[in-house]
C-alpha positions as CSV (number, residue, x, y, z in Angstrom):
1,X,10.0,-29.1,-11.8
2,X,12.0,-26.4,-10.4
3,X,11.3,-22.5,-9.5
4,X,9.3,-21.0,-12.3
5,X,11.7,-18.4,-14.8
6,X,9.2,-17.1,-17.2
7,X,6.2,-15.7,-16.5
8,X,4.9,-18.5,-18.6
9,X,5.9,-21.1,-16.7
10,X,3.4,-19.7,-13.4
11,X,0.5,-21.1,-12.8
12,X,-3.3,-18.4,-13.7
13,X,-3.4,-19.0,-9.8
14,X,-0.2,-17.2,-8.2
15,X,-0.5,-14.5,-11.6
16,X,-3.9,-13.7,-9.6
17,X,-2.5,-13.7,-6.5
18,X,0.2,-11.0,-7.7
19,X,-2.3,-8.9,-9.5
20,X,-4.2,-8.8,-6.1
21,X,-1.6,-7.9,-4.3
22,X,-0.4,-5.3,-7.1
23,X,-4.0,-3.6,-6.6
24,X,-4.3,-3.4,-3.1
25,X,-0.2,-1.9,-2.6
26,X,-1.0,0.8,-5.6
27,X,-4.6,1.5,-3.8
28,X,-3.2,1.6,-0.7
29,X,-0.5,4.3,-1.8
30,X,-2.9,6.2,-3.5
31,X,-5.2,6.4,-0.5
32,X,-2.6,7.6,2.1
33,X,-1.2,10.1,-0.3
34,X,-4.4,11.8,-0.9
35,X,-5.3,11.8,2.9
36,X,-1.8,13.7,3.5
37,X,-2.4,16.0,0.3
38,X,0.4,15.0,-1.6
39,X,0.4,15.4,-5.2
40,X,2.1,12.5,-7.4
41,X,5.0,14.2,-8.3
42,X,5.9,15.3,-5.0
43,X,5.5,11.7,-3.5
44,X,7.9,11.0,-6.1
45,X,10.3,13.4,-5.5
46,X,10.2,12.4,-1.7
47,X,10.3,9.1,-2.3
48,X,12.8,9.1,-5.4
49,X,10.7,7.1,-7.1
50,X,9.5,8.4,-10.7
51,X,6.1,10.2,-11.2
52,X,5.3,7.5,-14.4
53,X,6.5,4.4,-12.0
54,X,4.1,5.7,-9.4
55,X,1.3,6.2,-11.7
56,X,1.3,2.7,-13.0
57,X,2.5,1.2,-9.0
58,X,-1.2,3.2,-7.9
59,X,-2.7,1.4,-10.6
60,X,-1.6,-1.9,-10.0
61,X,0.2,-2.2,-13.1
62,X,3.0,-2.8,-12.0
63,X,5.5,-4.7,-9.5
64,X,8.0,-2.8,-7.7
65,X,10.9,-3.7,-5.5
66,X,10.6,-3.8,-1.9
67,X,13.3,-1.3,-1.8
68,X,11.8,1.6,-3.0
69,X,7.9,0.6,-1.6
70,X,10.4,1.4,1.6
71,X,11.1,4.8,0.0
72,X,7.5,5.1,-0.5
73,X,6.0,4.2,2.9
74,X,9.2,6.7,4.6
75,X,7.8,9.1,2.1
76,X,4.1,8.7,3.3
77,X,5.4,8.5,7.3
78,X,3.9,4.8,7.4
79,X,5.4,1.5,8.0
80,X,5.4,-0.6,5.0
81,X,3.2,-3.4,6.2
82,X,0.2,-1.1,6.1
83,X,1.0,-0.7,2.0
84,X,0.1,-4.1,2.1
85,X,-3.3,-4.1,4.3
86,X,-6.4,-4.8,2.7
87,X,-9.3,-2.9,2.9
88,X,-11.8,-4.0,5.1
89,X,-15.2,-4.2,4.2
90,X,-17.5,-1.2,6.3
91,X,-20.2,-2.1,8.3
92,X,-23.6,-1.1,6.8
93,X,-26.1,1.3,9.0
């Protein structure tokens, strides 16, 4: 069998896996913009990205193209790998 074409033809596994990695991108977007007090709309005017495909990108509804996570991590003044880093769990006291 070749490369999959439809999202039908991919296994519940890798869907998963991509849903995973939707959540922690849109988290991790949503975290750094808050800790440098941006507002949605103005990451999306820096960024060029739209407000509506930024809303569902922090919510992990959607994929995005690694072009414009670029635009997004240029926007935010962070490499692009860390849009990708998962959280790690804290210590407890």
């Amino acid at each position: 069998m070749g490369v999959p074409t439809r999202p039908s033809q991919n296994s519940p596994e890798r869907v998963a896996k991509w849903q995973q990695a939707r959540a922690v991108v849109g988290s991790n977007i949503r975290t750094l913009r808050l800790a440098k007090g941006m507002t949605q709309e103005t990451l999306a005017l820096r960024s060029g990205v739209t407000r509506n495909v930024l809303i569902d990108v922090e919510h992990g509804k959607r994929g995005i193209l690694y072009e414009r996570l670029v635009d997004i991590a240029e926007a935010l003044e962070v490499e692009p790998g860390v849009l990708f880093n998962t959280p790690r769990a804290r210590p407890a006291d």
